[in-house]
C-alpha positions in Angstrom: -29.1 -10.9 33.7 -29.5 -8.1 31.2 -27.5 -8.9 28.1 -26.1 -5.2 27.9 -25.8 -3.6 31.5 -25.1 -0.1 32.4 -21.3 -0.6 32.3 -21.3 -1.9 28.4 -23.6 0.8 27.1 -21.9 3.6 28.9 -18.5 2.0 27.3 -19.9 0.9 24.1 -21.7 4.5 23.7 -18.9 6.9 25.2 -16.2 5.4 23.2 -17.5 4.8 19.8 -19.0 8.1 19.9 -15.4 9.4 20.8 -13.6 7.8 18.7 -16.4 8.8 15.8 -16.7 12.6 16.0 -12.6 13.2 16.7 -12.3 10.6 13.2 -14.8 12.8 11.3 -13.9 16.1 12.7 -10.1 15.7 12.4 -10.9 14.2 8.4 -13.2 17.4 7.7 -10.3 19.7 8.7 -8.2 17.9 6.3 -11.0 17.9 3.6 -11.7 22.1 3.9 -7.7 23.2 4.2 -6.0 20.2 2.0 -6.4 19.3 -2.1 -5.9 15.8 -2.8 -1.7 14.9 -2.8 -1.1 17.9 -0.4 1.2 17.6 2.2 2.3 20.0 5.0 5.6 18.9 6.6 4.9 19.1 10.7 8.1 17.4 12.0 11.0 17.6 9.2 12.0 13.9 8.4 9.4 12.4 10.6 6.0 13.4 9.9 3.6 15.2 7.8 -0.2 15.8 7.2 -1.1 14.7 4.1 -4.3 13.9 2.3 -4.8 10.4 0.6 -7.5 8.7 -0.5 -7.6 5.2 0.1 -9.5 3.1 -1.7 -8.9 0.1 -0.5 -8.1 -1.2 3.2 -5.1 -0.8 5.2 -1.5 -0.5 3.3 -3.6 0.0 0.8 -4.8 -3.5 0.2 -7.1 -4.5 -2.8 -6.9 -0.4 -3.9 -6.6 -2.2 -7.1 -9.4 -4.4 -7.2 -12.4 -3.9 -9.2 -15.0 -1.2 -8.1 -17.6 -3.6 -9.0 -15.8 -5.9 -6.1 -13.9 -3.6 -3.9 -17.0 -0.9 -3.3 -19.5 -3.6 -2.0 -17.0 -5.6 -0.2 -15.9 -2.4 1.9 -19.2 -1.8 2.7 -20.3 -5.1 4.0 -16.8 -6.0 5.9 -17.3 -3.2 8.5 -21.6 -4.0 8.9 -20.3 -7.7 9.7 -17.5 -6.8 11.5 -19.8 -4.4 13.9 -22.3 -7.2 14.4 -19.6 -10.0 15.3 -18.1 -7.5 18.2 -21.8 -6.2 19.1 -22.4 -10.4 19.6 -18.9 -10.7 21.5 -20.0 -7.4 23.4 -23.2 -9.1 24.6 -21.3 -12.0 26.3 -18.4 -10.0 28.0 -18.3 -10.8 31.7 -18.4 -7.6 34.2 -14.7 -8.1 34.5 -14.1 -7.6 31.6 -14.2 -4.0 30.9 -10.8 -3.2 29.2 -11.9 -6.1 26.5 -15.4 -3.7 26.2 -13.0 -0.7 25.8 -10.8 -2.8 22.9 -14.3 -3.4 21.1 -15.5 -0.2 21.3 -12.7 1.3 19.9 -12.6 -1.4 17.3 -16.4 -0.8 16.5 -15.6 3.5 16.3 -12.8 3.0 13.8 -14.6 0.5 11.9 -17.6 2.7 12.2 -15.6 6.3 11.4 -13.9 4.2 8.3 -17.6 2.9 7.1 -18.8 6.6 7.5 -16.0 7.7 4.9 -17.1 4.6 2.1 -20.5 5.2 1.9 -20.4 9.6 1.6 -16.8 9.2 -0.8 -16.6 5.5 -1.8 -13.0 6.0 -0.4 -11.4 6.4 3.4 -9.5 9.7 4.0 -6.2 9.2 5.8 -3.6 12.0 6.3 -1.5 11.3 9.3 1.8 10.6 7.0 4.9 8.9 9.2 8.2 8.4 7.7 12.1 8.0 8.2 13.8 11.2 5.9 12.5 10.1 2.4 13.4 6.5 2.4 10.9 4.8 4.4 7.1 6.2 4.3 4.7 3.9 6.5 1.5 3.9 4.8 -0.7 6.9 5.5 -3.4 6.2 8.3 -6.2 7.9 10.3 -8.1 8.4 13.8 -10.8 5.6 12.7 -7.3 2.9 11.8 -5.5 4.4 15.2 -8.6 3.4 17.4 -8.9 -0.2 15.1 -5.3 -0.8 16.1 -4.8 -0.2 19.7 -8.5 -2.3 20.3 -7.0 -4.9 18.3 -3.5 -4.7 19.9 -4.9 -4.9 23.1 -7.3 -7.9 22.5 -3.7 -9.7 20.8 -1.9 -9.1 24.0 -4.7 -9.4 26.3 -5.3 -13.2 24.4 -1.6 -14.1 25.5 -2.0 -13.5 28.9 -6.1 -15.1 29.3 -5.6 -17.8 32.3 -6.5 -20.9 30.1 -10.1 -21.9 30.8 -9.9 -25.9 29.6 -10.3 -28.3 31.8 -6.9 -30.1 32.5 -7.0 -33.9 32.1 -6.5 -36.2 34.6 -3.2 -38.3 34.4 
C-alpha cells in the first residue's frame, strides 16, 4: 500500500495550491490598491474591504506579545501544524476523501498565512464584516476562510464518526 496514493496527492496538491494562489493573489490586490487602515465600504452596514495587518493570530490573539516571542512562534506553529496533518494525511483510509479535502484546506490556509509572516512578519486580512457600527467581527482572509471550513468540517465530521471501540461484553 502506497502511503500517499493518486487520490491524496491529486487532493492534497489541487487544493492547497487553490486555496494558495486565490490567498496570495486576492492579498496582492489589496496590497497594490489599499494603504494600511483603508477601507472601501462594499455592502453599507454589512461589509467592507479593508486592509489590516495582523500581527498576531486569529481575533488578533497575542498581537501584543513580544516580537522576540510572537515572530518565531508564528513561524514554527504553521511548519508543525503542516507536518502533523501531512502525518494524519498519510494514514487517511480511501474513504475518506472529504477528511483529505478538510486537511488540505487546513494545510493551504495555514500555508497562505505562513507565506505572509515570513515576506511581512505580519498576515494581511481585509475581508471586514460587521452589523452598522456596533459590532465589527474581526477582519479575516482567504488563508483563515479555507482554515475554518477544514476545521469546521473535521468538528462536525468528528460528531458523526461511527465509534470504532470495541464494546464490552456484559
Amino acid at each position: 500500500m502506497k502511503l500517499f496514493p493518486r487520490w491524496k496527492t491529486l487532493t492534497v496538491l489541487i487544493i492547497v495550491t487553490l486555496v494558495v494562489v486565490l490567498d496570495q493573489w486576492t492579498k496582492m490586490l489589496i496590497l497594490a490598491r489599499f494603504q494600511w487602515g483603508q477601507s472601501i465600504t462594499i455592502v453599507p452596514a454589512f461589509f467592507a474591504l479593508t486592509y489590516v495587518r495582523n500581527m498576531g493570530a486569529a481575533f488578533g490573539i497575542l498581537h501584543n506579545a513580544p516580537a522576540y516571542f510572537r515572530d518565531p512562534f508564528f513561524i514554527l506553529i504553521p511548519i508543525l501544524a503542516l507536518v502533523i496533518i501531512t502525518a494524519v494525511l498519510v494514514k487517511l483510509k480511501d474513504n475518506q476523501k472529504l477528511t483529505g479535502v478538510a486537511l488540505s484546506s487546513v494545510m493551504g490556509g495555514a500555508l497562505g498565512n505562513l507565506i505572509d509572516r515570513v515576506r511581512f512578519g505580519y498576515v494581511v486580512d481585509f475581508l471586514d464584516f460587521h452589523w452598522k457600527e456596533i459590532y465589527h467581527w474581526p477582519a479575516f482572509n482567504v488563508a483563515d476562510s479555507a482554515i475554518v471550513i477544514g476545521v469546521s468540517y473535521l468538528f462536525i465530521q468528528s460528531f458523526f464518526q461511527k465509534n470504532s471501540a470495541p464494546q464490552s461484553a456484559k
